[in-house]
Backbone as a printed PyTorch tensor [residue, N CA C, xyz], in Angstrom:
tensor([[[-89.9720,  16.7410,  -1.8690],
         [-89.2460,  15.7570,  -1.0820],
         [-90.2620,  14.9150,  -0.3100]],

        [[-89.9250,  13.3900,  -0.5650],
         [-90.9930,  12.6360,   0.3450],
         [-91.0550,  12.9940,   1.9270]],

        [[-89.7930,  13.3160,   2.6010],
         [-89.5550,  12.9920,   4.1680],
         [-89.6910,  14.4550,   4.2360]],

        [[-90.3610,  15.2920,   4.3750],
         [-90.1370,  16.9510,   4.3360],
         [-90.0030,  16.7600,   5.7720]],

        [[-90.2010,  16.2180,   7.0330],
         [-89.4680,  16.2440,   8.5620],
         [-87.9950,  16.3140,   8.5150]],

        [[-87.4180,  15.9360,   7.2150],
         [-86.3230,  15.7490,   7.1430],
         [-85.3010,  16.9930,   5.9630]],

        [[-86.3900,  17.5570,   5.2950],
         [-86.1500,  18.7920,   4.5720],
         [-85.7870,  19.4660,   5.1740]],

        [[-84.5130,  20.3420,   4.6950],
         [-83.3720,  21.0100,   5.1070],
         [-83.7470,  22.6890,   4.0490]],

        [[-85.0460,  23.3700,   4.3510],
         [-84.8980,  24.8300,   3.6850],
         [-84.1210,  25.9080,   3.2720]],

        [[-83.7020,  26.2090,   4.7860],
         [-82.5080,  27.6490,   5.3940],
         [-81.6050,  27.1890,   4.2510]],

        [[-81.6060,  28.4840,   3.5550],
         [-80.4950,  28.7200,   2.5800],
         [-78.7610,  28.9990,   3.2590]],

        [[-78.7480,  29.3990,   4.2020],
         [-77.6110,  29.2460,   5.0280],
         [-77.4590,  28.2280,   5.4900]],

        [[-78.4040,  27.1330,   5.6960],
         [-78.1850,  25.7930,   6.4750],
         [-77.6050,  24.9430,   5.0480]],

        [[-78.1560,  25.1510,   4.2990],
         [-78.0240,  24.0880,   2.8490],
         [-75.8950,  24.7030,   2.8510]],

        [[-75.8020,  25.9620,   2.7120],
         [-74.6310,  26.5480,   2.2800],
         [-73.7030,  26.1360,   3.1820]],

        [[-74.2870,  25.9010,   4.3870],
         [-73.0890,  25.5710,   5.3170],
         [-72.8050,  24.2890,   5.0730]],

        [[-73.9170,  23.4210,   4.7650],
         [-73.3090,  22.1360,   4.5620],
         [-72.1710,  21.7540,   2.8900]],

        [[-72.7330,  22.6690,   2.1750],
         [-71.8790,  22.3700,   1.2350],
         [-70.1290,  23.3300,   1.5410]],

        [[-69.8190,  23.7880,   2.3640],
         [-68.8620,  24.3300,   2.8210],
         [-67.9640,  23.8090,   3.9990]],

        [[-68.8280,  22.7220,   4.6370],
         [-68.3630,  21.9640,   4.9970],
         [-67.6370,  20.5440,   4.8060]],

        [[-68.7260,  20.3470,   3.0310],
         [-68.0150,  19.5210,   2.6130],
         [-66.7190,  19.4940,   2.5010]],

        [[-65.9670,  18.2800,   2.1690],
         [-64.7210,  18.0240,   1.5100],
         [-64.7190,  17.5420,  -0.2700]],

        [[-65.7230,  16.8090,  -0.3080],
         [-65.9470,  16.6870,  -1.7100],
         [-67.0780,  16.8180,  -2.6880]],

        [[-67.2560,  16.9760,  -3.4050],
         [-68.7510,  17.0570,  -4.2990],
         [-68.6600,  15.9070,  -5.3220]],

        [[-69.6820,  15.2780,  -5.2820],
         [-69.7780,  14.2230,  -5.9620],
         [-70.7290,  15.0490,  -7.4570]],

        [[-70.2100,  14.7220,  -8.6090],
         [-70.6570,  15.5510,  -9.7850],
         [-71.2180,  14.2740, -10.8270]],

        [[-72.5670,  14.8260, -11.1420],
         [-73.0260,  14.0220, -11.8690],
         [-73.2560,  14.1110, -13.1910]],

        [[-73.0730,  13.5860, -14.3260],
         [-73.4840,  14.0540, -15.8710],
         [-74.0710,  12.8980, -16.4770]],

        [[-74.3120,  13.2030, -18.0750],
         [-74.8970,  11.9330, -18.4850],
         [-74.5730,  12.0900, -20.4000]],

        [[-74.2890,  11.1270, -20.5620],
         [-73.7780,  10.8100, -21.7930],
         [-74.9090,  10.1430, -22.5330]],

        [[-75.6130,  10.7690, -23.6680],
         [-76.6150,   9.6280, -24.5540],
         [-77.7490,   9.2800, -23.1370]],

        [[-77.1760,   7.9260, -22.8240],
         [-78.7060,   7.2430, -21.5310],
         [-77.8710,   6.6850, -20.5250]],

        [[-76.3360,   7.4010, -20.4000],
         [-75.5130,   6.4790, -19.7660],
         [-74.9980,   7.6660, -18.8960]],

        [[-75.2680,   7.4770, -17.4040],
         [-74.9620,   8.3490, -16.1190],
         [-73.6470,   8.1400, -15.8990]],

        [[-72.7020,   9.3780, -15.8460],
         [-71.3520,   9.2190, -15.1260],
         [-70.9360,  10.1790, -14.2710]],

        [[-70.5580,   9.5470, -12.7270],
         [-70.1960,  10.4870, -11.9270],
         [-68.9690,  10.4220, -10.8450]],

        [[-68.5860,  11.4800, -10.5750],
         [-67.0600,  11.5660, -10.6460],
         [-67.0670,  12.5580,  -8.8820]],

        [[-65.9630,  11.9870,  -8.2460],
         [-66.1230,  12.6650,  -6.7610],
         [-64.9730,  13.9650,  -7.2240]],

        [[-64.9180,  15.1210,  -7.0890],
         [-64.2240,  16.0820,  -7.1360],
         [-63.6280,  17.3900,  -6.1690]],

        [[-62.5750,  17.5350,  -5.7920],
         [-62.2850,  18.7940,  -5.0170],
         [-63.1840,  19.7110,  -5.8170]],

        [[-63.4630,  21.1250,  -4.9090],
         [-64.4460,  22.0030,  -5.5810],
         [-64.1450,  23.5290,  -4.2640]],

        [[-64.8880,  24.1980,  -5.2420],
         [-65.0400,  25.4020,  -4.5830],
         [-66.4840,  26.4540,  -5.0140]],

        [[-67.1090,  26.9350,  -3.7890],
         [-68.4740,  27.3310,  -4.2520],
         [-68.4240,  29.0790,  -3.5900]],

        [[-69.0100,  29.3950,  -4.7300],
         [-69.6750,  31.0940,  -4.0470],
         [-70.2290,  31.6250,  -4.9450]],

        [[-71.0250,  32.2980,  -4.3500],
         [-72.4650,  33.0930,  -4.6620],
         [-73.0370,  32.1760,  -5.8370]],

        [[-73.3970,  31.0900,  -5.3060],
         [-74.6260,  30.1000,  -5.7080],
         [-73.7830,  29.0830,  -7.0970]],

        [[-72.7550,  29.6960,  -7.3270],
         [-71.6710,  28.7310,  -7.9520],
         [-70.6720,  27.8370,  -8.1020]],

        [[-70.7390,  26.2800,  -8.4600],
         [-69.6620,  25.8660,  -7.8070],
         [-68.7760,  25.7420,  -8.9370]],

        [[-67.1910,  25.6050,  -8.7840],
         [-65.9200,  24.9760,  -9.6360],
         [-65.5760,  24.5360,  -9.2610]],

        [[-64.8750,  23.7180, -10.0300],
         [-64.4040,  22.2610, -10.2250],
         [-62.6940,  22.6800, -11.5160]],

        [[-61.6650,  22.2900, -10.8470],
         [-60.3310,  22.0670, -11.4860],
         [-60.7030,  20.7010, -12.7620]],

        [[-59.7860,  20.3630, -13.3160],
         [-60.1000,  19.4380, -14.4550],
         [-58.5560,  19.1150, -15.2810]],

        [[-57.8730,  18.4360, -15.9410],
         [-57.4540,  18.0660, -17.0050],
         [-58.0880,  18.2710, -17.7950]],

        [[-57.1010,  19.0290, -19.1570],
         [-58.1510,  19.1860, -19.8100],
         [-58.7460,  18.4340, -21.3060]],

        [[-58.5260,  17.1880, -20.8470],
         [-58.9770,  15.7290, -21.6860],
         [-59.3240,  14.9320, -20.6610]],

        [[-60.3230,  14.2260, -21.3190],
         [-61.0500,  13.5540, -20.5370],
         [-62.6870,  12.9700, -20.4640]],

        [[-62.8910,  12.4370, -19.9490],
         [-64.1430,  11.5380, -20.3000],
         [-65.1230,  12.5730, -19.6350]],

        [[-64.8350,  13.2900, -18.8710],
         [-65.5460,  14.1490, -17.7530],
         [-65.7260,  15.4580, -19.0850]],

        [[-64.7590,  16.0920, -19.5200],
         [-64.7670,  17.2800, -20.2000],
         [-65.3830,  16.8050, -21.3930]],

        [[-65.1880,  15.7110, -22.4270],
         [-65.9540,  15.4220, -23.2490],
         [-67.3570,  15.2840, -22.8190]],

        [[-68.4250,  14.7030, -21.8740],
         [-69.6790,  14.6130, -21.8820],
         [-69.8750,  16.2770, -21.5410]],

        [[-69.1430,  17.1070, -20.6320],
         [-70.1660,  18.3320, -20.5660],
         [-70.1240,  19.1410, -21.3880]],

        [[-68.9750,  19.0080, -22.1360],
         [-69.5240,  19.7120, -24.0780],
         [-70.0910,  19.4570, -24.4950]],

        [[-70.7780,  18.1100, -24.6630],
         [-72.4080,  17.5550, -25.3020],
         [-73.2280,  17.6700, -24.1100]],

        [[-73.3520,  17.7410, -23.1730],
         [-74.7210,  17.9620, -22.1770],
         [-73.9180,  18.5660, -20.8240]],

        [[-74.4130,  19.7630, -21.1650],
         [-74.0010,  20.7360, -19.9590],
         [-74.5870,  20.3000, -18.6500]],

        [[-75.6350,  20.0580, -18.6180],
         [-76.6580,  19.6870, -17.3210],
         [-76.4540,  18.6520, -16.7570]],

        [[-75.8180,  19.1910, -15.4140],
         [-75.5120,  17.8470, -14.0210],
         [-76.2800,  18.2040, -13.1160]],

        [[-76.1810,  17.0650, -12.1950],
         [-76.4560,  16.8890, -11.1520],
         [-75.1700,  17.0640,  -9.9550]],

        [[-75.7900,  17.4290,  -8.7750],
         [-74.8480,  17.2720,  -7.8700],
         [-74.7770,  16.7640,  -6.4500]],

        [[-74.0520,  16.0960,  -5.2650],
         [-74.0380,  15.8790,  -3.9250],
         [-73.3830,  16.2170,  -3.0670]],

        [[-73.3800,  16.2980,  -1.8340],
         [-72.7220,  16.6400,  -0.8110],
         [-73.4040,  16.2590,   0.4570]],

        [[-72.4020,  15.7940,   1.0030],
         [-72.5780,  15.3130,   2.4190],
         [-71.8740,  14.9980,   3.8070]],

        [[-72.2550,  15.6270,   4.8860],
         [-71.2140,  15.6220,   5.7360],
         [-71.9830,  15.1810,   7.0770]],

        [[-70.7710,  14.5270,   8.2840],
         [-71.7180,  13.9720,   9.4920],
         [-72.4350,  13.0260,   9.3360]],

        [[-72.0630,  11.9650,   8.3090],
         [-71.8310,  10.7400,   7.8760],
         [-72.0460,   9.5990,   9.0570]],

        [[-72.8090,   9.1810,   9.4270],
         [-72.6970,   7.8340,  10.7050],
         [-73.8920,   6.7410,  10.5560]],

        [[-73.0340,   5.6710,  10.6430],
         [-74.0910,   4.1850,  10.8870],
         [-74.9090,   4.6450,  12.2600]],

        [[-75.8550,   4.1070,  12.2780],
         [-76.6610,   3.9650,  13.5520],
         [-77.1960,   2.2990,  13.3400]],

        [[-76.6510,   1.5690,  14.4830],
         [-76.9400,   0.3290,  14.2780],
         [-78.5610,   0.0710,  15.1880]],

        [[-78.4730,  -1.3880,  15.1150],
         [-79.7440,  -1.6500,  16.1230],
         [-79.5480,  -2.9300,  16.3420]],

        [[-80.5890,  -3.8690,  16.7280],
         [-80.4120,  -5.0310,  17.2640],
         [-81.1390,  -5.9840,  15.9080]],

        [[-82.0670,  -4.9860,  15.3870],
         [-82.7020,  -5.6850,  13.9320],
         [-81.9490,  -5.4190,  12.5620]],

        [[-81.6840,  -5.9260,  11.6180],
         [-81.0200,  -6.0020,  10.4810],
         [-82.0400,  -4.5140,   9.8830]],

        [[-83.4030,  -4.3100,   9.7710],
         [-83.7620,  -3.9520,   9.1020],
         [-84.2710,  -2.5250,   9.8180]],

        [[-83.9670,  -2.2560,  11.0590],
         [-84.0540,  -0.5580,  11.5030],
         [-83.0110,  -0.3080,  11.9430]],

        [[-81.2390,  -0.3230,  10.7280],
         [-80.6290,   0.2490,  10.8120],
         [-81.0210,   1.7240,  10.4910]],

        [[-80.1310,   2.3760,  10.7910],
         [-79.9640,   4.0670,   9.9100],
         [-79.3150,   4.2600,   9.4990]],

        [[-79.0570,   6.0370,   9.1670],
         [-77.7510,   6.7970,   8.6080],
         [-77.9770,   8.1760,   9.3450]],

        [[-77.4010,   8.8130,  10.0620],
         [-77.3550,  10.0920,  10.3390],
         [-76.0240,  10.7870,   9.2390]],

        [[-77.1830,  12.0800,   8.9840],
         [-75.9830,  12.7240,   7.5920],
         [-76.9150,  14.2700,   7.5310]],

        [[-76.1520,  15.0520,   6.8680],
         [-76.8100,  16.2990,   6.1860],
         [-76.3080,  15.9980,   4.6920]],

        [[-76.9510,  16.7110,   3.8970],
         [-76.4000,  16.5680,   2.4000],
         [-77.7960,  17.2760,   1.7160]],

        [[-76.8790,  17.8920,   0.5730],
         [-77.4280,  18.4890,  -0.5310],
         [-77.4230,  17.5760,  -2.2950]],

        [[-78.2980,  17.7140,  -2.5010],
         [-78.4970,  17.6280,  -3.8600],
         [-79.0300,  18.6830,  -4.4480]],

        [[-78.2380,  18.9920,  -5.8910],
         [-78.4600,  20.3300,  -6.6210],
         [-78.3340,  19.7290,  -7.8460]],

        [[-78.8270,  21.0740,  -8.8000],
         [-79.1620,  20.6860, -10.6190],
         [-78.1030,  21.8630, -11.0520]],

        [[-77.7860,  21.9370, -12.0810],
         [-77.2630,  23.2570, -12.7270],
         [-76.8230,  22.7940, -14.0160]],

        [[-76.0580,  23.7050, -14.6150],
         [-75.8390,  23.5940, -15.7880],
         [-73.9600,  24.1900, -15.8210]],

        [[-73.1390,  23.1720, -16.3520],
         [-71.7580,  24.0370, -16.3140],
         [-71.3910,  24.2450, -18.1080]],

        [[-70.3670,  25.0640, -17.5510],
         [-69.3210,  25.6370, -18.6750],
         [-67.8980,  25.8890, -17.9410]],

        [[-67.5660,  26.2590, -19.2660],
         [-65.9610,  26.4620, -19.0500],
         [-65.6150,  27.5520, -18.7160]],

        [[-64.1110,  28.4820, -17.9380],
         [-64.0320,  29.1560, -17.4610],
         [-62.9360,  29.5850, -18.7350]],

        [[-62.4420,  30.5620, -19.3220],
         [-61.4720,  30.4130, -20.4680],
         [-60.1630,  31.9170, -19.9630]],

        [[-60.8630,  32.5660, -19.7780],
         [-60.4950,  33.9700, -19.2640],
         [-59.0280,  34.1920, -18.2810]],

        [[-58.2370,  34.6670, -18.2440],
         [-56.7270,  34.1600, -17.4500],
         [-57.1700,  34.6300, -16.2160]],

        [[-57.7580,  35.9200, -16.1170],
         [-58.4020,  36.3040, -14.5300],
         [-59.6380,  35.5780, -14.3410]],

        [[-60.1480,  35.3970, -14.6880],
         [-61.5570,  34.8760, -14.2110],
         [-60.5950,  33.3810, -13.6100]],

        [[-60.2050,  32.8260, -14.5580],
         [-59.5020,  31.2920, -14.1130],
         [-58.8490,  31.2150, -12.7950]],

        [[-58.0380,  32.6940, -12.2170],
         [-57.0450,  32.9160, -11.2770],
         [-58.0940,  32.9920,  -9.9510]],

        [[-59.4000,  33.6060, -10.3010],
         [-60.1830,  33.3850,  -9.3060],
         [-61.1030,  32.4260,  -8.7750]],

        [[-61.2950,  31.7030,  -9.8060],
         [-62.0650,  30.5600, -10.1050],
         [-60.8460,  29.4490,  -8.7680]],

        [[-59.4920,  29.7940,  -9.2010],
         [-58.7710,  28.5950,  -8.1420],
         [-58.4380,  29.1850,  -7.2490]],

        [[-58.6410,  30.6930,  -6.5310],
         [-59.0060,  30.8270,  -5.4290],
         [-59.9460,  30.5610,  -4.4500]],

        [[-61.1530,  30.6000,  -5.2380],
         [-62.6590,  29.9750,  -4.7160],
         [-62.1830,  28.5280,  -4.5070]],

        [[-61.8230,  27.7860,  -5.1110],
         [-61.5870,  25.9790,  -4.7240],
         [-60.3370,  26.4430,  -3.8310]],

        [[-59.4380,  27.1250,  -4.0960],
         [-58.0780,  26.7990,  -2.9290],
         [-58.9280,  27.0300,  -1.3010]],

        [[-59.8240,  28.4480,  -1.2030],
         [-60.3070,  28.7410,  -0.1490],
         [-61.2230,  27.6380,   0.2650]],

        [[-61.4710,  26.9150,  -0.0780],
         [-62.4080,  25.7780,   0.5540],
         [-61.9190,  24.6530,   1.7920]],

        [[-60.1460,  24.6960,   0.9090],
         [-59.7820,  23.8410,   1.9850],
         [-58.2510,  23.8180,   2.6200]],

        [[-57.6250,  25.7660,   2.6050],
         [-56.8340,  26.3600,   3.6990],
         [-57.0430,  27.8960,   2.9330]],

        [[-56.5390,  28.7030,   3.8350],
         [-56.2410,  29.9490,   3.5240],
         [-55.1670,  30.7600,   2.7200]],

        [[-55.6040,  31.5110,   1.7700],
         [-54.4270,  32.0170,   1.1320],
         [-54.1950,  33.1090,   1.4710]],

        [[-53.1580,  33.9600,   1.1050],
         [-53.3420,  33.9240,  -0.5970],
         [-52.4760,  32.5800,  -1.2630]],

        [[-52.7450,  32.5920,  -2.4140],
         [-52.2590,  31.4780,  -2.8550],
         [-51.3740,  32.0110,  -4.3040]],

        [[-50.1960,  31.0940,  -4.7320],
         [-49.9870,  31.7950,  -5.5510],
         [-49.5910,  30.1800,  -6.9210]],

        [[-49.5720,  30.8890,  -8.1220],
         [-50.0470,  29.7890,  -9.2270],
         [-49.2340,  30.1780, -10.1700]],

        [[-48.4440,  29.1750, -10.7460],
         [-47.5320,  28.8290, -11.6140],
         [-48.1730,  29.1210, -13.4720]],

        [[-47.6590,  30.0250, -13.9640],
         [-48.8040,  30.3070, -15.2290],
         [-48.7360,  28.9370, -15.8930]],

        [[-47.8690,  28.0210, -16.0550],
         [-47.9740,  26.4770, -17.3340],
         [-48.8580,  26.3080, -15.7810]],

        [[-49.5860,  25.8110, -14.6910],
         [-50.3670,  24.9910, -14.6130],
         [-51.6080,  25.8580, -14.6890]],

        [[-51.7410,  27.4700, -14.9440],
         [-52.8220,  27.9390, -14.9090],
         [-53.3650,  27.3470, -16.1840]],

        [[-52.4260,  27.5790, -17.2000],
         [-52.6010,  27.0200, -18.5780],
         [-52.9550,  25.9580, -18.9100]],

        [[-52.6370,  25.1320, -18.1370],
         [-52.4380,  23.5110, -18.6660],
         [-53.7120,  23.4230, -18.2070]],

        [[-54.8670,  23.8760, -17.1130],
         [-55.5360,  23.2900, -16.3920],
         [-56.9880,  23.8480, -16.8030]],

        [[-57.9020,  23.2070, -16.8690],
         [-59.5760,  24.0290, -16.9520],
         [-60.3040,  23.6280, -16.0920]],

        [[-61.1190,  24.6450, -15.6250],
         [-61.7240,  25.5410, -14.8310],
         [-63.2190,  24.7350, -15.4460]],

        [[-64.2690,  24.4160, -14.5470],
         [-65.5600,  23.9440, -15.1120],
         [-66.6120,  24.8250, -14.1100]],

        [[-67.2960,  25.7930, -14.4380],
         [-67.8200,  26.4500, -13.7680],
         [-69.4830,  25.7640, -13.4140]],

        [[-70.2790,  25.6910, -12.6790],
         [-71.1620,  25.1700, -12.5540],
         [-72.2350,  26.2560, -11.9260]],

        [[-73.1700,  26.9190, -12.6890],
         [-74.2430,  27.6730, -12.2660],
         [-75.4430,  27.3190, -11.5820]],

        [[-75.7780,  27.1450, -10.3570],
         [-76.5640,  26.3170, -10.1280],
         [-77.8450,  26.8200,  -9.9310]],

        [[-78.8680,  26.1070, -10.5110],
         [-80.1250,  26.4440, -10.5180],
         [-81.4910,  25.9960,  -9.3210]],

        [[-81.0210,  24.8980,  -8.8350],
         [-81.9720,  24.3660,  -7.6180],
         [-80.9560,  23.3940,  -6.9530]],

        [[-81.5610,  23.5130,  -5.5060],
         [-80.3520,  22.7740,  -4.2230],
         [-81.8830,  22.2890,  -3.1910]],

        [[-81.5670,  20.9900,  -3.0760],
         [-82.1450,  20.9750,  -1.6790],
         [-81.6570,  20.0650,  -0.6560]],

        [[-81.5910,  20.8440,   0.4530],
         [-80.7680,  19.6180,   1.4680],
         [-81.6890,  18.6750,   2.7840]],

        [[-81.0850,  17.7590,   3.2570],
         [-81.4370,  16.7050,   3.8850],
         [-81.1180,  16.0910,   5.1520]],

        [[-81.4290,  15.7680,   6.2060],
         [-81.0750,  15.5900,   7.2650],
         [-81.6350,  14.9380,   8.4880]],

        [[-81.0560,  13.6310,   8.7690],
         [-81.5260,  12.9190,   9.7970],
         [-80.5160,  12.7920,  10.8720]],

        [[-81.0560,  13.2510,  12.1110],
         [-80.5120,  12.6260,  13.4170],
         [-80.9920,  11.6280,  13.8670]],

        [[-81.7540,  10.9310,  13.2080],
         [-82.5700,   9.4410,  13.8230],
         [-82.9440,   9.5970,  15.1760]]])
């Protein structure tokens, strides 16, 4: 990282911020052509999921290239000034690499949308089998995270 004053190490500091998120911005890439998609999600023990339809421009590229990218960011604020050009941004945020797949399994799937339901209220939660069915599960293993952070 160029700004390492601004490198975010603590593996609990990186985790809290992605738990604080609300959304994960998910990145893939088709051939030479980048596409990325903001998504509800749910993360634990170093894994995140992601809900899905299961057609789609999103599910077609990560059957040909498993390997995304990812973001998150929270505490989001302009910091103005009197010069155009020493505005800021105060923010925390992560960027991570990994590699996903699909979740196929009827229990594994049931937990997979507990991990995303728990992200953003408490359950238990309970799930209708046609939308367990209808719906896929994109599991994302992640291999490197590093997060970021300016209070200006």
């Amino acid at each position: 990282m160029r700004r390492s004053d601004k490198e975010v190490t603590d593996k609990k500091a990186i985790e809290d911020i992605i738990l604080r998120s609300n959304v994960c911005k998910l990145a893939m890439c088709e051939e030479n052509m980048p596409y990325i998609v903001p998504l509800c999600f749910g993360f634990k023990n170093n894994t995140l999921y992601f809900h899905s339809a299961p057609k789609g421009k999103k599910i077609e590229i990560l059957k040909k290239n498993p390997n995304v990218c990812f973001e998150f960011e929270i505490l989001t604020q302009v910091v103005k000034s009197e010069q155009a050009c020493k505005w800021g941004m105060k923010y925390r945020s992560v960027i991570g690499f990994g590699k996903a797949g699909f979740i196929a399994d009827g229990d594994l799937k049931r937990q997979a949308f507990d991990i995303i339901m728990n992200q953003y209220a408490d359950g238990p939660f309970i799930y209708e089998e046609a939308s367990l069915k209808s719906t896929v599960i994109i599991k994302v293993d992640i291999y490197s995270m590093t997060g970021k952070q300016s209070e200006i």
